[in-house]
CHARMM internal coordinates of N, CA and C (Angstrom, degrees):
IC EDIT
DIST 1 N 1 CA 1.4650
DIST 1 CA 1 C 1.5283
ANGL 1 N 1 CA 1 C 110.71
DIST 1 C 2 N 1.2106
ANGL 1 CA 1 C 2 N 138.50
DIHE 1 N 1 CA 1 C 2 N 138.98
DIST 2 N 2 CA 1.2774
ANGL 1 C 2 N 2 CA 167.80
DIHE 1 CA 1 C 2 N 2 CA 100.65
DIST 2 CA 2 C 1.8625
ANGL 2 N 2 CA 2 C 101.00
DIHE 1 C 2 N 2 CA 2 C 21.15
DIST 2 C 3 N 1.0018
ANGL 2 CA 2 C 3 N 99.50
DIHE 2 N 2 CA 2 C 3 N 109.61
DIST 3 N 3 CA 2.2276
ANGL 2 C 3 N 3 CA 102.84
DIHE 2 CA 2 C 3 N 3 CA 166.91
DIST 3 CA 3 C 1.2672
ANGL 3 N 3 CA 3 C 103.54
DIHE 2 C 3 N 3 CA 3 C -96.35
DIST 3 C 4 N 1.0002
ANGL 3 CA 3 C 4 N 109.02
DIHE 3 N 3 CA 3 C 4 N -177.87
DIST 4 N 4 CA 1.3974
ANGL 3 C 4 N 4 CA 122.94
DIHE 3 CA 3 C 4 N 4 CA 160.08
DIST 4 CA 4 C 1.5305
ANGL 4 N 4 CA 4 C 93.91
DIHE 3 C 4 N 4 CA 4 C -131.03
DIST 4 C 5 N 1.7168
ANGL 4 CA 4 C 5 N 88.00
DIHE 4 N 4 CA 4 C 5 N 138.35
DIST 5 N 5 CA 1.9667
ANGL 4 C 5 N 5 CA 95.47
DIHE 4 CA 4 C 5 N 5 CA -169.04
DIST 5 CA 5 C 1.9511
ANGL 5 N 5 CA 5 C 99.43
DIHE 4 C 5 N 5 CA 5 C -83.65
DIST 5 C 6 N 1.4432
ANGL 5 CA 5 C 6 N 113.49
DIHE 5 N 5 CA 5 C 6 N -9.89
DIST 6 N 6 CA 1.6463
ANGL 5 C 6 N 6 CA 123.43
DIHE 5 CA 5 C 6 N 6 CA 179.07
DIST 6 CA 6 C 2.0464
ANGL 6 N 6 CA 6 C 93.38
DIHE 5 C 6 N 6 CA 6 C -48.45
DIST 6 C 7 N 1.9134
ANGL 6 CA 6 C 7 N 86.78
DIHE 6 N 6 CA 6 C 7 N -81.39
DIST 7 N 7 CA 0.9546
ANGL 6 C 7 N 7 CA 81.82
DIHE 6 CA 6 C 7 N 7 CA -140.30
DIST 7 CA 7 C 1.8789
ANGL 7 N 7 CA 7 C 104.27
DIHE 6 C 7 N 7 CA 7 C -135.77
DIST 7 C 8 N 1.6768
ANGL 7 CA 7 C 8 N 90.40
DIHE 7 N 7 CA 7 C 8 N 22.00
DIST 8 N 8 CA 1.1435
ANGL 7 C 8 N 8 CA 90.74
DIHE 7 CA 7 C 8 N 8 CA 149.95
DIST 8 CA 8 C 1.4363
ANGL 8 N 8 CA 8 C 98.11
DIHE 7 C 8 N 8 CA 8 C 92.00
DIST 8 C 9 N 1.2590
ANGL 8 CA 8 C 9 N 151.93
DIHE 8 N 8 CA 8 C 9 N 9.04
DIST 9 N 9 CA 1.2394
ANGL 8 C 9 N 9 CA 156.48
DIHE 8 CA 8 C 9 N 9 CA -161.07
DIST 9 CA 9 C 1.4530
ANGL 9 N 9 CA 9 C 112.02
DIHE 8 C 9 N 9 CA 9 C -122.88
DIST 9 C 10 N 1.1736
ANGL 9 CA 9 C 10 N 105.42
DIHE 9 N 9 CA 9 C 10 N 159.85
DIST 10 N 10 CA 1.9536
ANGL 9 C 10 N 10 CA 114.39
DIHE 9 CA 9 C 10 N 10 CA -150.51
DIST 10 CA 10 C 1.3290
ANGL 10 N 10 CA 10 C 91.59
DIHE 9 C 10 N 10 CA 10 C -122.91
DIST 10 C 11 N 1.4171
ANGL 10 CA 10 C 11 N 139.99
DIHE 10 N 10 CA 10 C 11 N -0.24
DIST 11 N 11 CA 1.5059
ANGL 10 C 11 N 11 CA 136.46
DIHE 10 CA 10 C 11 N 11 CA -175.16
DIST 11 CA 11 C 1.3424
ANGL 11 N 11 CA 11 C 98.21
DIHE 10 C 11 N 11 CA 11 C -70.11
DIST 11 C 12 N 0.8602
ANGL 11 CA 11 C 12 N 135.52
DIHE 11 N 11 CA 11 C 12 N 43.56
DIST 12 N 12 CA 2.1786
ANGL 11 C 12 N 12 CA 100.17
DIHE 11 CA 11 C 12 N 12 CA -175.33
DIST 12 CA 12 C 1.0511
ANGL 12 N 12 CA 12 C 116.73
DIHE 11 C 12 N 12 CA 12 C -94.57
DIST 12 C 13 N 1.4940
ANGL 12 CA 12 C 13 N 126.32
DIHE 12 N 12 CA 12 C 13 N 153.95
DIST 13 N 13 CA 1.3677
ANGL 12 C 13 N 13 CA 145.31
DIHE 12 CA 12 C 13 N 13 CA -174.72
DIST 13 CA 13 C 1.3048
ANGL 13 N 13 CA 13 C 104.00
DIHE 12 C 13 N 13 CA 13 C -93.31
DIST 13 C 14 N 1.4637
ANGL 13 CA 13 C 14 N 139.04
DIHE 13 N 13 CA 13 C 14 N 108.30
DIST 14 N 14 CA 1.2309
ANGL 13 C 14 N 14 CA 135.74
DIHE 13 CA 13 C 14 N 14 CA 140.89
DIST 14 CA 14 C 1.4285
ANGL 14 N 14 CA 14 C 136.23
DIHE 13 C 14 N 14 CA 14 C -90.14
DIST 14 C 15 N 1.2710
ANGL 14 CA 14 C 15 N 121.20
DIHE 14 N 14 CA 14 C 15 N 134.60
DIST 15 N 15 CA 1.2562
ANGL 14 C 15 N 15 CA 135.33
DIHE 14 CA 14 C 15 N 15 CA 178.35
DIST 15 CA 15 C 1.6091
ANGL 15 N 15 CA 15 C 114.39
DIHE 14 C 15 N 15 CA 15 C -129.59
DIST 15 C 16 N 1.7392
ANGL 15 CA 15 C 16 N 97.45
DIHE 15 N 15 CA 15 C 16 N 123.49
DIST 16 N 16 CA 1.4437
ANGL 15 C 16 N 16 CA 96.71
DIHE 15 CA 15 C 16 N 16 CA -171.76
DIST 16 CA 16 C 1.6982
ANGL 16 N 16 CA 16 C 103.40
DIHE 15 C 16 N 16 CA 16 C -118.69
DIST 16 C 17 N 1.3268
ANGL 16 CA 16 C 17 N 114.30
DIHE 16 N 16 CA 16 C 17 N 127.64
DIST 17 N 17 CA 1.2724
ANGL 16 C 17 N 17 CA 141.29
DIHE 16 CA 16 C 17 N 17 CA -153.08
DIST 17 CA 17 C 1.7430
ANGL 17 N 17 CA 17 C 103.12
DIHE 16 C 17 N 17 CA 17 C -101.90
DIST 17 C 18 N 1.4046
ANGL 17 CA 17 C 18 N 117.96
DIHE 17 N 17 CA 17 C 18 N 91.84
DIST 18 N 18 CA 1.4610
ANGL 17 C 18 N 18 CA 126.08
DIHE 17 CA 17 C 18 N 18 CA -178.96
DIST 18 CA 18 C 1.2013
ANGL 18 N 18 CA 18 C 103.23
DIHE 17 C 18 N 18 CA 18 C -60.03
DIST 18 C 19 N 1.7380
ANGL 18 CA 18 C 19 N 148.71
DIHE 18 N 18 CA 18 C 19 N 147.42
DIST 19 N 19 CA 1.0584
ANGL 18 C 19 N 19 CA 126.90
DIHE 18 CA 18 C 19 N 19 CA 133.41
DIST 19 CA 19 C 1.5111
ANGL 19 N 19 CA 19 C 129.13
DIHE 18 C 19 N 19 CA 19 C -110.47
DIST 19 C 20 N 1.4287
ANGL 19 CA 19 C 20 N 108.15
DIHE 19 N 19 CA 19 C 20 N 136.91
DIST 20 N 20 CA 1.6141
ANGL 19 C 20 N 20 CA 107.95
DIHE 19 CA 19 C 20 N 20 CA -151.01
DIST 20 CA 20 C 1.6520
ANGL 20 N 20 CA 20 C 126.87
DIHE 19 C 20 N 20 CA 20 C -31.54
DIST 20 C 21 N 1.3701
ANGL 20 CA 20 C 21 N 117.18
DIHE 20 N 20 CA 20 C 21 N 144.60
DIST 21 N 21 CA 1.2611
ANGL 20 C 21 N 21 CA 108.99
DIHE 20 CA 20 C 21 N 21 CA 169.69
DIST 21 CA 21 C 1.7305
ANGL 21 N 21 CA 21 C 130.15
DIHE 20 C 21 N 21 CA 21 C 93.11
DIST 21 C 22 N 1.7634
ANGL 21 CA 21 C 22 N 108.27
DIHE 21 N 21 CA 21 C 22 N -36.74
DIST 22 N 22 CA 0.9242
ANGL 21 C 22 N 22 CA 131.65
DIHE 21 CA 21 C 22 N 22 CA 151.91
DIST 22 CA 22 C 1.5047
ANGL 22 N 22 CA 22 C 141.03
DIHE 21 C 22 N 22 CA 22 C -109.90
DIST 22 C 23 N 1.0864
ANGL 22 CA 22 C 23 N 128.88
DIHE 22 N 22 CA 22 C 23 N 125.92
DIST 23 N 23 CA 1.7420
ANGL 22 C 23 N 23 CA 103.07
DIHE 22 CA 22 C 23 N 23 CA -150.18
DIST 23 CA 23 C 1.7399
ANGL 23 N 23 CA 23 C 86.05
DIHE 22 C 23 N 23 CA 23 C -113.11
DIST 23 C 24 N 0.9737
ANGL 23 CA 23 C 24 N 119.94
DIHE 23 N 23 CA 23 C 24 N -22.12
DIST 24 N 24 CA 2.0829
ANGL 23 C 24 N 24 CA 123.08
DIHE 23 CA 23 C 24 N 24 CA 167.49
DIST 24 CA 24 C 1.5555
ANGL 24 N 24 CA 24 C 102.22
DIHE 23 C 24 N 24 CA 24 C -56.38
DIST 24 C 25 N 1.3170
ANGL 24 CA 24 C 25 N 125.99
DIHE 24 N 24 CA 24 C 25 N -11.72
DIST 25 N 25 CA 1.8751
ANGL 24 C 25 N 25 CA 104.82
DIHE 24 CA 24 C 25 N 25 CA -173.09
DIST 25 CA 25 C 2.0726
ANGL 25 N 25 CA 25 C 85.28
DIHE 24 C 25 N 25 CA 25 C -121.24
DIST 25 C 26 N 1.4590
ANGL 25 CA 25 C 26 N 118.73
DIHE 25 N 25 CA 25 C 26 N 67.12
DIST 26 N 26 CA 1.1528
ANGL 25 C 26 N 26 CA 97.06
DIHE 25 CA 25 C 26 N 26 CA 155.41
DIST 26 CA 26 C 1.9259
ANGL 26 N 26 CA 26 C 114.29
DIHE 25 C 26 N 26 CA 26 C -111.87
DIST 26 C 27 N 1.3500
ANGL 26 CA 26 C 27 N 89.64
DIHE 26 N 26 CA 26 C 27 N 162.59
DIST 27 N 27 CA 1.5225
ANGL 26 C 27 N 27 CA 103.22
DIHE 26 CA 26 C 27 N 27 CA 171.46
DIST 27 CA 27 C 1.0777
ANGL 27 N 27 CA 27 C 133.95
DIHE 26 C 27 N 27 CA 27 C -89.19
DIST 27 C 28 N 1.4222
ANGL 27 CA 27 C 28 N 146.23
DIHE 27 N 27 CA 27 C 28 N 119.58
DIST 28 N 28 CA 1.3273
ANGL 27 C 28 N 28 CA 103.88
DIHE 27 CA 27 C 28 N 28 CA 146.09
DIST 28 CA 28 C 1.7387
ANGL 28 N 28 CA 28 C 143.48
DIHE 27 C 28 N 28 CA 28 C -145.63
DIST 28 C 29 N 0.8323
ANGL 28 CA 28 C 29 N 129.06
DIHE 28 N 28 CA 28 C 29 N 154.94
DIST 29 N 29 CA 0.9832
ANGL 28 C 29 N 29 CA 138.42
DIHE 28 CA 28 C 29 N 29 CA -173.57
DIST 29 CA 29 C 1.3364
ANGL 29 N 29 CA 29 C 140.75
DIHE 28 C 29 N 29 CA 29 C -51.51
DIST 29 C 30 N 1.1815
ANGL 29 CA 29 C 30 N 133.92
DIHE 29 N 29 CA 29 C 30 N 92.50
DIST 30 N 30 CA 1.2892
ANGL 29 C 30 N 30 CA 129.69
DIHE 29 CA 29 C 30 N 30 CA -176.69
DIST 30 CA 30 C 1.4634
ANGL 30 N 30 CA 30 C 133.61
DIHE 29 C 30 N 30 CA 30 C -119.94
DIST 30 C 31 N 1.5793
ANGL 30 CA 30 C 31 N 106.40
DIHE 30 N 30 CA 30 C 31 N 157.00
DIST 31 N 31 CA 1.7421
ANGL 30 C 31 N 31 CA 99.17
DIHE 30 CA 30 C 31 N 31 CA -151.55
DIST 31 CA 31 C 1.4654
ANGL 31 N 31 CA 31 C 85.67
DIHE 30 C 31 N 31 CA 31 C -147.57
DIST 31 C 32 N 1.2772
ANGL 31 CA 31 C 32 N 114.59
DIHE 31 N 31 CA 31 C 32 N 142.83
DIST 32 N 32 CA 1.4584
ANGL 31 C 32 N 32 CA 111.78
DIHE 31 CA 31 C 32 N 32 CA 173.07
DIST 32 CA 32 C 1.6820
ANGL 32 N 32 CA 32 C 106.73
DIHE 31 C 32 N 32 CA 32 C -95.13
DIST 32 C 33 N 1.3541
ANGL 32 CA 32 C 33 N 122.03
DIHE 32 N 32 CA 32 C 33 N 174.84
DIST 33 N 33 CA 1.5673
ANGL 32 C 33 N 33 CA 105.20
DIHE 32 CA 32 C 33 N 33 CA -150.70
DIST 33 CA 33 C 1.6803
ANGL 33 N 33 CA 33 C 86.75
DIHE 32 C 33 N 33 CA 33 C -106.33
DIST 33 C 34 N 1.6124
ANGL 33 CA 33 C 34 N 119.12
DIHE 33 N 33 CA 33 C 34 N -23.08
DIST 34 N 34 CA 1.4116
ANGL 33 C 34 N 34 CA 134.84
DIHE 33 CA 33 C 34 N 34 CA -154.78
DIST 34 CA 34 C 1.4562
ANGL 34 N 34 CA 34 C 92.11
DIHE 33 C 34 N 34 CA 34 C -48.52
DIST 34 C 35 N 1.9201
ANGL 34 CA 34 C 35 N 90.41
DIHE 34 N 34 CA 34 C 35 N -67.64
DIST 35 N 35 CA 1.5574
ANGL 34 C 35 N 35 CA 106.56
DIHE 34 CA 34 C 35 N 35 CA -142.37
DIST 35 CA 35 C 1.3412
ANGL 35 N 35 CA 35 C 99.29
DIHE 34 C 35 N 35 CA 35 C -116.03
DIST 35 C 36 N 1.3880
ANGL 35 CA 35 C 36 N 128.24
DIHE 35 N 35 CA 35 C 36 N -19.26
DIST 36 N 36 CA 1.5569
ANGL 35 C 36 N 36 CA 125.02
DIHE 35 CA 35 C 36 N 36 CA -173.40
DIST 36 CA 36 C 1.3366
ANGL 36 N 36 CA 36 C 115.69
DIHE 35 C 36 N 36 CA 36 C 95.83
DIST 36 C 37 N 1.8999
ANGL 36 CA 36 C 37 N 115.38
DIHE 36 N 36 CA 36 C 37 N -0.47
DIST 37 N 37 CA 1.4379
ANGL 36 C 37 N 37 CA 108.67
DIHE 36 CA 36 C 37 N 37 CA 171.93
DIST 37 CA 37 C 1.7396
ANGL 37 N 37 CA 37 C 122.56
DIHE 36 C 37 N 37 CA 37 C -75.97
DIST 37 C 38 N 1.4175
ANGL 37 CA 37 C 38 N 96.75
DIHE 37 N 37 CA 37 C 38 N 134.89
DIST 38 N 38 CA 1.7453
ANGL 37 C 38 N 38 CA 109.13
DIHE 37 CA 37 C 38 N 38 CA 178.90
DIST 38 CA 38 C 1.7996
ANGL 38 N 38 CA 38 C 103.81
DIHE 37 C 38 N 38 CA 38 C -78.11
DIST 38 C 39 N 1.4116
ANGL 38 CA 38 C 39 N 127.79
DIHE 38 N 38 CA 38 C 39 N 21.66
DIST 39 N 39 CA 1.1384
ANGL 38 C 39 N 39 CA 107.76
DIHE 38 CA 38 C 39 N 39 CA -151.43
DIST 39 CA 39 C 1.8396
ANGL 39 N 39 CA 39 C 85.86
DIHE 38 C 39 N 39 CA 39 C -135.07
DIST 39 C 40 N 1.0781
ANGL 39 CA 39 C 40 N 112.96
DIHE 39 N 39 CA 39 C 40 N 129.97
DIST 40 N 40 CA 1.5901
ANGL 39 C 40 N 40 CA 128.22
DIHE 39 CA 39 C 40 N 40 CA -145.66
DIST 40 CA 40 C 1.4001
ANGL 40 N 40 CA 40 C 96.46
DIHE 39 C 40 N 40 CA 40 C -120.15
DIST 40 C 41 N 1.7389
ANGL 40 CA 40 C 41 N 125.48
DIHE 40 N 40 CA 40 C 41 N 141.74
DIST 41 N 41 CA 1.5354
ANGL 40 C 41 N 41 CA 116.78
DIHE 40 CA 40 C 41 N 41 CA 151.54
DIST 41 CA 41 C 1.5992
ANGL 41 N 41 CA 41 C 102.51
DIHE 40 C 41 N 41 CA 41 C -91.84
DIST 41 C 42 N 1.3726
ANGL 41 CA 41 C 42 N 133.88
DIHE 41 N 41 CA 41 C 42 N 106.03
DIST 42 N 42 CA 1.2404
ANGL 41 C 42 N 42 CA 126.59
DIHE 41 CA 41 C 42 N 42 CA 138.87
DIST 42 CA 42 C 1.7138
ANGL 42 N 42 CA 42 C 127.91
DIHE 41 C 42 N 42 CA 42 C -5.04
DIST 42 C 43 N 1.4627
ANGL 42 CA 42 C 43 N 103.48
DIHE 42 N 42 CA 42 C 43 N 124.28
DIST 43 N 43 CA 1.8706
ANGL 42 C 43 N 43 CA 91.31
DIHE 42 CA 42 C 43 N 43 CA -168.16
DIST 43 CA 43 C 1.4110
ANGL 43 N 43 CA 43 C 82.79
DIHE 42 C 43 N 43 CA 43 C -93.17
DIST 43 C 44 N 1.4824
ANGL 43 CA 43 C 44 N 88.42
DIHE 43 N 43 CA 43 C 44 N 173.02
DIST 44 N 44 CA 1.8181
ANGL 43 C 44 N 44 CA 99.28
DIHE 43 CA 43 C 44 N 44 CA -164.30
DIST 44 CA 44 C 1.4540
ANGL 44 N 44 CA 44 C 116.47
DIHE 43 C 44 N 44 CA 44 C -75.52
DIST 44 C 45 N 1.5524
ANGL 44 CA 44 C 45 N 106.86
DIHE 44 N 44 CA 44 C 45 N -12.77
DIST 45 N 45 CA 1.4438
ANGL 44 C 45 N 45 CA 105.89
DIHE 44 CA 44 C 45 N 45 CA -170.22
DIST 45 CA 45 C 1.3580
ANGL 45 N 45 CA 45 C 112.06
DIHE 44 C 45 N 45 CA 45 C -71.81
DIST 45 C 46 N 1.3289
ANGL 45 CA 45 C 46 N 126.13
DIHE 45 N 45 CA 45 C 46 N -31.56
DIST 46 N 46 CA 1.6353
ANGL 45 C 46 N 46 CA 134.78
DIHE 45 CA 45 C 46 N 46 CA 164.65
DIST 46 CA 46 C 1.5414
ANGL 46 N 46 CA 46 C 102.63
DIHE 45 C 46 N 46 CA 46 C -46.95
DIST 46 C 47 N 1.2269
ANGL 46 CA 46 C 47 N 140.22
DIHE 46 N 46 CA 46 C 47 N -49.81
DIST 47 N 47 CA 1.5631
ANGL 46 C 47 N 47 CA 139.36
DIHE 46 CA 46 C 47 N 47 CA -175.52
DIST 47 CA 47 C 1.3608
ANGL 47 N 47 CA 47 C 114.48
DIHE 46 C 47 N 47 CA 47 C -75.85
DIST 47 C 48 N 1.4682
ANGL 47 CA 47 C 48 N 117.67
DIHE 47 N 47 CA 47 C 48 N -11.87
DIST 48 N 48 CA 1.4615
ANGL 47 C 48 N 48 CA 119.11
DIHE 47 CA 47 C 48 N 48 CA -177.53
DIST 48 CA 48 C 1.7447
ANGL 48 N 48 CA 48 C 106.54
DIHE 47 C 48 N 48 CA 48 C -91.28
DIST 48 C 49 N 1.3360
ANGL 48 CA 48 C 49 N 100.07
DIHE 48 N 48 CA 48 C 49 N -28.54
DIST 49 N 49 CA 1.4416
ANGL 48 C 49 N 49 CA 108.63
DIHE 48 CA 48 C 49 N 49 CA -166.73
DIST 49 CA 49 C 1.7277
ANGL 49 N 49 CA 49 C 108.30
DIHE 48 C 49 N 49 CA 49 C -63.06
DIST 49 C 50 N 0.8704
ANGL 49 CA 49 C 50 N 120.30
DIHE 49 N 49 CA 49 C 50 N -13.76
DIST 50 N 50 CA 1.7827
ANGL 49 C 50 N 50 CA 115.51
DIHE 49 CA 49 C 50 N 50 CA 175.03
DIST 50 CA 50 C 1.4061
ANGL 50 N 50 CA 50 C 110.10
DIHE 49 C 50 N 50 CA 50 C -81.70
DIST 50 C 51 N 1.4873
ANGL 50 CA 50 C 51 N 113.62
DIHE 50 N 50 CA 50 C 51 N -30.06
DIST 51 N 51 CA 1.2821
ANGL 50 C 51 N 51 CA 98.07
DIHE 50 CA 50 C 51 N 51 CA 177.48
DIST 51 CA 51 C 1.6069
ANGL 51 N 51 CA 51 C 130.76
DIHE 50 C 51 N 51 CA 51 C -113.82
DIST 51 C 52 N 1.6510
ANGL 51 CA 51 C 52 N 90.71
DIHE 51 N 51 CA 51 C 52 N 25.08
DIST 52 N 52 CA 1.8855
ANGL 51 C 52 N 52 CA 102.58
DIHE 51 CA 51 C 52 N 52 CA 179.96
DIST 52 CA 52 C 1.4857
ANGL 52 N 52 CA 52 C 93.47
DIHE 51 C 52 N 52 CA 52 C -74.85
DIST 52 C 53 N 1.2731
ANGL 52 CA 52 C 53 N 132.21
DIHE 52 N 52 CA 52 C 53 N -17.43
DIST 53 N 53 CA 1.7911
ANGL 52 C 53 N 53 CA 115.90
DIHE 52 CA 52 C 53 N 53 CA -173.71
DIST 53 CA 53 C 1.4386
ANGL 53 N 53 CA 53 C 107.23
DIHE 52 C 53 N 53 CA 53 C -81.09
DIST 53 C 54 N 1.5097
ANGL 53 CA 53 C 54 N 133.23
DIHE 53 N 53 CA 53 C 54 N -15.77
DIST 54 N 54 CA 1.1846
ANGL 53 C 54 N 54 CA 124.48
DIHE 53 CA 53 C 54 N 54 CA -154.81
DIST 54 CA 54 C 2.0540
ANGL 54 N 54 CA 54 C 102.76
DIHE 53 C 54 N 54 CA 54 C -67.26
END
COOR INIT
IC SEED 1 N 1 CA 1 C
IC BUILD
C-alpha cells in the first residue's frame, strides 16, 4: 500500500491518466484523501524489483 509521507495515511486516491495512442506513457496521479498531499512513500516492493533478476 501507498503512505502518504504528510501524514502517514493509507487512503489515497489514484488516478491514472492514459495519453492517447500510447498506453506505455501513462501517468498517474495521486492524492491522499486525509490531507490532500500529492507526495507518496513508495512501498518497498517497487525498489526490490530491479534486483529479483540478478
Amino acid at each position: 500500500m501507498l503512505k502518504c509521507k504528510k501524514c502517514q495515511s493509507s487512503k489515497i486516491k489514484t488516478r491514472t491518466n492514459y495519453s492517447h495512442g500510447k498506453k506505455s506513457s501513462s501517468t498517474t496521479n495521486v492524492t491522499c484523501k486525509d490531507c490532500g498531499s500529492t507526495e507518496m512513500e513508495s512501498p518497498p516492493k517497487y525498489n526490490n524489483r530491479r534486483n529479483k533478476n540478478k
